[in-house]
N, C-alpha and C positions, 0 to 999 in steps of 0.2 A: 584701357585708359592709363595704369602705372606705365606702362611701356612709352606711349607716349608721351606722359610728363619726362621721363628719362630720356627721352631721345631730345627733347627741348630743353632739357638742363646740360647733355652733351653739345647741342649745340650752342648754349651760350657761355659754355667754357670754352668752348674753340675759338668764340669772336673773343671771350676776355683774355685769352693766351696769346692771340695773334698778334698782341703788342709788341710779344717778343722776336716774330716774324717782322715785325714794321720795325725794328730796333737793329736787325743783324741786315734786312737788304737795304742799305744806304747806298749812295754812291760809288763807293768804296767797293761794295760789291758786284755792282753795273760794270765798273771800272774792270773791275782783276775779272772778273769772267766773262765779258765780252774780249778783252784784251786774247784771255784762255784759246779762247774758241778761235781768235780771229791768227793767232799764232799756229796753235798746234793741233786743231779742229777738235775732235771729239777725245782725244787721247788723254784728256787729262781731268772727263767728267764723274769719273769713279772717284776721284779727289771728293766729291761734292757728298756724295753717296756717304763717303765715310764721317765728313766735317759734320753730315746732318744728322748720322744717328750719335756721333759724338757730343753733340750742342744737347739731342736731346736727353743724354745720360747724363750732363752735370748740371742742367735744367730741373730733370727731376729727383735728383739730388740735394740740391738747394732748396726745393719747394717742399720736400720731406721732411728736412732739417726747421722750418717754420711751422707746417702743421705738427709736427714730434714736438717742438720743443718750447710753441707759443711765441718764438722768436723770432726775425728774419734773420739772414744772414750777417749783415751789418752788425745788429745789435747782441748778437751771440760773438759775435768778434771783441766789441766794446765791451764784454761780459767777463769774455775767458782772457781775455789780455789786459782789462782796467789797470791802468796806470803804467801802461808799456806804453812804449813808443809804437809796437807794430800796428796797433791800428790808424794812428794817426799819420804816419804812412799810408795805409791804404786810403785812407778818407780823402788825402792831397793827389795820392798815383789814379784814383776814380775821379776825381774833380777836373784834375788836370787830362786827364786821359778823353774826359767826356767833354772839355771843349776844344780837346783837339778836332774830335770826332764831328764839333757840331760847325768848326771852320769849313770841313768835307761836304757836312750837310747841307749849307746853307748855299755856297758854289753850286752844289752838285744841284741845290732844286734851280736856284740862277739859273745856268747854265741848259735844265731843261725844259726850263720859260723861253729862254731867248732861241731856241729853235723853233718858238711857234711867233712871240710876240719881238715883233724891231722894238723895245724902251730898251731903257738905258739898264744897264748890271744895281744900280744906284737903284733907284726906282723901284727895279722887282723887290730887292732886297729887303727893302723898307717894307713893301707889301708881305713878302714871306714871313719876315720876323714880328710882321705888327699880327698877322693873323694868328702864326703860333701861338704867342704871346696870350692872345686873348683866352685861344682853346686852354693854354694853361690857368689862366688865373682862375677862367670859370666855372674849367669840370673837375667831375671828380675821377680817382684811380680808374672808376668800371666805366665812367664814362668816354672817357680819353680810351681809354680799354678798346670799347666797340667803335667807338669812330675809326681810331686806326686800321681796328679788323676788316671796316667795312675800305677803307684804301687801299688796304693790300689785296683784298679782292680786284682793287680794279684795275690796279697793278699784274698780278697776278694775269688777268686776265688779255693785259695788254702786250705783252710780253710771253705769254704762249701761245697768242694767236700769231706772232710773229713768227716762234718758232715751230708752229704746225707750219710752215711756208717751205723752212728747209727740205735742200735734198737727202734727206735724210730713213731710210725703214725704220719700224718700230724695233725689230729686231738687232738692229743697227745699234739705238740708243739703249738697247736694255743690256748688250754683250758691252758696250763701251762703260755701262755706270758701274758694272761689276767686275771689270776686267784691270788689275795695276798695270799704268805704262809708265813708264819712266823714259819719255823722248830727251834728247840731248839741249841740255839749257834751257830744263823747265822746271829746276827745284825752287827758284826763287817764288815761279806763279805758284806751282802744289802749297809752298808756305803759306802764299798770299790767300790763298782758295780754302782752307784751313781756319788762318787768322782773319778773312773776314765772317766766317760763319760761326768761329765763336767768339763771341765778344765779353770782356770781362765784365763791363757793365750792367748787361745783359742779365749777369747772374745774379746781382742786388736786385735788380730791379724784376726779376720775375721771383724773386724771394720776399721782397717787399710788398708785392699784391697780391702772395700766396692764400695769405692767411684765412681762413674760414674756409677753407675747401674741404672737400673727402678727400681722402688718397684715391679712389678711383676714379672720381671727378679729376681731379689736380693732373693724374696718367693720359687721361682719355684730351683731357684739353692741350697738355704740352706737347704729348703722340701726334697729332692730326694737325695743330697749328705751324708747330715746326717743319714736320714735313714736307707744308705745302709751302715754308718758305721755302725748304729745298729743291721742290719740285721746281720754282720761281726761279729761282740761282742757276739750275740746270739748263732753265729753257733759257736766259741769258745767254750762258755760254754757247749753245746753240747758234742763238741767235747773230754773236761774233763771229761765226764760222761763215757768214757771209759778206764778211769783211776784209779787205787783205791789205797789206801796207800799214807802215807806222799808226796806232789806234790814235783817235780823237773823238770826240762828240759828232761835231761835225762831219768828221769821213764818216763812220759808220752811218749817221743820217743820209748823209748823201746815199751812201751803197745802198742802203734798205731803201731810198727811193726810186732808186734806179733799177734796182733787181723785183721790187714788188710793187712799187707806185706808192702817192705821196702819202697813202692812209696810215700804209709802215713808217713813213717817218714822222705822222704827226705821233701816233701808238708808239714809238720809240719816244717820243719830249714827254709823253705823259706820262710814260712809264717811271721815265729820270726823274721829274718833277717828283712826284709820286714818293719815289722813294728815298730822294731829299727831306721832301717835305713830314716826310713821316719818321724821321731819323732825328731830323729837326726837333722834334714832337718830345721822341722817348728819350732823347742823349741830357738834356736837360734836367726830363724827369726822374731818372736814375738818379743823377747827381743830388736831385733834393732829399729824394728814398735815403740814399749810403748819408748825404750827413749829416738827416734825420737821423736815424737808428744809431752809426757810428758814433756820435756823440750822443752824451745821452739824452731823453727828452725831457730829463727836471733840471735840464741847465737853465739858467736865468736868462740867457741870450736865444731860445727858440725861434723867436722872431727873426734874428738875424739869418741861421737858419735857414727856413721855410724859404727867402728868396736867394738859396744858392744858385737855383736855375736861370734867374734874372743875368748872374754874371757870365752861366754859359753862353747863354742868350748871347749876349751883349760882345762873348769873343768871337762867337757867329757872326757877328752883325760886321764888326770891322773889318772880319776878312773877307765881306760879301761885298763891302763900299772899297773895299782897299785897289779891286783890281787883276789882285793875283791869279795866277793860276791856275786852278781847279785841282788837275792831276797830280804835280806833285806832293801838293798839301793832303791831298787822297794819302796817298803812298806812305805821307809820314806819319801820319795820324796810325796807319796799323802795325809801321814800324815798334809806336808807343805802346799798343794794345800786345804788340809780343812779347813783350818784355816785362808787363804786367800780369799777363794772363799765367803764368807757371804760378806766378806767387799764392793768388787766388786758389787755384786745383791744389794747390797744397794744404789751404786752408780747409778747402771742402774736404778732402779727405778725411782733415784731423778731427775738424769737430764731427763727422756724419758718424766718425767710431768714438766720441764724446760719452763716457756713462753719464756723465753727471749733466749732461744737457739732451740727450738723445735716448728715449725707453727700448730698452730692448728689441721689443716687435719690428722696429723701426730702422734698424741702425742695419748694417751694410752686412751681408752674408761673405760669404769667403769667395765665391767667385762676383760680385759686384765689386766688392776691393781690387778683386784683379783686372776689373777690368777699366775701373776706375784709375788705376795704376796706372795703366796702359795709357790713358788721355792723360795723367801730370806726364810720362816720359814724355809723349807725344809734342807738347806744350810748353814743355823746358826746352824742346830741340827748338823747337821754333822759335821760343822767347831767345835764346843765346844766339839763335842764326841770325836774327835781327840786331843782336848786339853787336855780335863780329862785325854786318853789312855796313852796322852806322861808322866803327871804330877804324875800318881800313878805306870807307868814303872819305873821313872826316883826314884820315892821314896820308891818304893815296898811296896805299899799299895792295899788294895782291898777295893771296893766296893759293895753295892748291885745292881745288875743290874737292881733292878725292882727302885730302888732307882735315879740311875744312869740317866734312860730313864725318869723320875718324873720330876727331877731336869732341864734336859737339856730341854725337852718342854717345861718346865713351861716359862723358861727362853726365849725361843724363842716365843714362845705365846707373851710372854711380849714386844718383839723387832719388829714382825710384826705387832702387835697393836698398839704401836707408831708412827712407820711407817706408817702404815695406814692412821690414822689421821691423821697426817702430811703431806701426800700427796694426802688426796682423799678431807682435808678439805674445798677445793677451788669447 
């Protein structure tokens, strides 16, 4: 009988952890890893392998730092910085970062209505943001929790039945997830493929619903939820590999219809929807977690507060009526997430080796910092490779790539080494 209560308490830590799996597969990640697949086929699914067990080491980093220290992330920031500017920083670079995130969301579920349903982009939108809307106002953290869990299942499900279709061995797929290929003019995707599967946001917000767990509970739910976002990301990028030419929504609908009949490309719109709509869900709710905690909660204005989500909402809504795009608003939104995400890992770092907020038992062993280290270097490359990308778009300049990749290690080499010493020097 204890056995089996345990294995029903692992299980409903995995539905309330999978919010974090419904948070990191948005559009954004349809997008870059179907694109993956549909470019450079299987060469570049070891990428995924590494983003997933990396998401899950500062996942349960953060969630350690709430149960050690009664805190989530956010408000241990608002603790050790009070009266700095740097949290207030983060509180705007989360806000803003998370409706960029939810402009991608709200397109991306659009977009995978309108391959099933002829209305108007207008229309769905309304529909999509009035139904979010609602799940927020009336559930709560573990509610929203398990409904999500229960989408990304279906997700999940829709999307690897797709790619059990590939011509693909199983052996095939398990030498490609562990093998580095570095094919020609595929650093920008490996970024892309990186920075959609960790997401800054991501880490307030599974910091913010940590609270009350075991550590082995907390392990066993972030282990097996994330994962199985990863496994989901995977069968994606598979799934691209049967698509060839310039990517769209639409081409690859068409090709899954035509290579496997219409069921793959309805299972293709509900998959998109799906993970729109679920991104839709968490992007918002993050934002209200970070500025909840980040400010503090005996401010006089909590009210105001409590509907920060309403404004993410709201910048969802106008770029879902607006028209635009889909893809490129994709693209920029994780341009923003790279450039925020070093900052974050820096902080994880600082406060997880915190005495004065973090007990002993608790706090990061000598090779957990190292490897920790390893995802801020990881993360600063990325964050500055996005910077560079935006600064010579925006100037229409070029670079050497071999110059390019010199530059930004060197730089990040230099940022973990400080770091380093700085925190290991105790």
């Amino acid at each position: 009988m204890p056995k089996f209560i345990q294995f029903g308490k692992s299980i409903k830590s995995v539905l309330f952890w999978s919010v974090i799996s419904a948070a990191f597969i948005g559009p954004g990640t349809v997008t870059t890893c179907a694109i993956s697949g549909a470019t450079f086929g299987l060469d570049l699914l070891w990428t995924l392998t590494f983003a997933t067990f990396a998401c899950i080491i500062l996942q349960e980093t953060v969630a350690r730092i709430t149960i050690a220290s009664g805190y989530n992330l956010g408000e241990v920031i608002a603790i050790r910085y009070a009266g700095k500017t740097a949290k207030y920083m983060v509180a705007v670079a989360i806000v803003f970062g998370c409706a960029a995130y939810q402009a991608g969301n709200i397109l991306g579920a659009v977009a995978g209505l309108s391959l099933i349903f002829e209305l108007s982009n207008e229309l769905l939108t309304i529909l999509i943001v009035g139904v979010a809307s609602l799940i927020l106002s009336l559930g709560t953290d573990k509610s929203v929790s398990r409904f999500l869990g229960l989408l990304v299942a279906l997700m999940g499900v829709m999307f690897i039945f797709v790619c059990s279709q590939a011509d693909f061995s199983f052996p095939n797929l398990l030498a490609s997830s562990i093998t580095p290929s570095f094919p020609d003019n595929s650093g920008l995707l490996i970024i892309g493929l990186v920075g959609t599967t960790i997401v800054p946001y991501n880490l307030f917000l599974g910091s913010g619903i940590g609270k009350g767990q075991e550590i082995a509970e907390m392990r066993m739910g972030i282990f097996v939820a994330i994962l199985i976002g990863g496994l989901i990301s995977m069968a994606i990028l598979v799934s691209g590999t049967m698509v060839r030419g310039e990517f769209s929504y639409a081409l690859m609908s068409a090709a899954l219809h035509q290579k496997l009949g219409s069921w793959a490309e309805l299972f293709f719109a509900i998959g998109l929807f799906s993970a729109g709509f679920t991104s839709a869900i968490t992007a918002p709710l993050a934002a209200n977690i970070t500025i909840l905690s980040i400010v503090h909660k005996n401010n006089p204005h909590i009210n105001y507060y409590k509907f920060t989500w309403v404004l993410v909402m709201l910048v969802g809504f106008a770029f879902g009526i607006s028209g635009v795009k889909p893809i490129p608003i994709i693209i920029l939104a994780q341009a923003l997430n790279g450039l925020l995400l070093p900052l974050i890992t820096i902080f994880i770092v600082l406060i997880i080796n915190d005495e004065k907020f973090i007990p002993l038992r608790y706090r990061n062993s000598l090779f957990a910092n190292i490897i920790l280290l390893l995802v801020v270097g990881l993360t600063t490359f990325l964050g500055l490779n996005n910077l560079e990308k935006a600064i010579l778009t925006t100037l229409k300049l070029t670079f050497s790539p071999e110059l390019t990749v010199w530059v930004m290690g060197s730089l990040s080499a230099v940022i973990v080494v400080v770091l380093g010493i700085f925190t290991l020097k105790k």
